[in-house]
C-alpha positions in Angstrom: -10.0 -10.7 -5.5 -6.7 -8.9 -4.9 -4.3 -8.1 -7.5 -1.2 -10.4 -7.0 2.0 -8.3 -8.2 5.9 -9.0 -7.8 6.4 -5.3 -6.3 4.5 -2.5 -5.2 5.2 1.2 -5.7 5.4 4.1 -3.2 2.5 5.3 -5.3 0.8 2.0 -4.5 2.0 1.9 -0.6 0.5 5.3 0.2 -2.2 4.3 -1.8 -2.4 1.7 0.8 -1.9 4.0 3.5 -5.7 5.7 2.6 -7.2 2.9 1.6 -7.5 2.7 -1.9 -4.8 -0.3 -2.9 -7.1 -3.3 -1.3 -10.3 -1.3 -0.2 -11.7 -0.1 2.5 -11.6 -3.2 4.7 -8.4 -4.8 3.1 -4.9 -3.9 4.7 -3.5 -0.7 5.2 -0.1 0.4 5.9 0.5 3.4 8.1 0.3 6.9 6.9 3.3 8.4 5.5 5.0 10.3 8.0 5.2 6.4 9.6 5.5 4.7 6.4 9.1 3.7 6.3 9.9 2.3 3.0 9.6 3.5 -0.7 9.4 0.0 -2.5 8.6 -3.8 -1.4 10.1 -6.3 -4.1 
């Protein structure tokens, strides 16, 4: 089961980006020279 937060770091969204945040077969957001925000709220 995921972790539900309010907001996610940009620790946590590159953390997303190799997929570590929601695991290998969860969501990932693009790598950082694409990722183009620093916070979601």
């Amino acid at each position: 089961m995921v972790d539900k937060r309010e907001s996610y770091t940009k620790e946590d969204l590159l953390a997303s980006g190799r997929g570590e945040l929601f695991g290998a077969k969860g969501p990932q957001l693009p790598a950082p020279n694409m990722l183009m925000m620093d916070r979601v709220r």
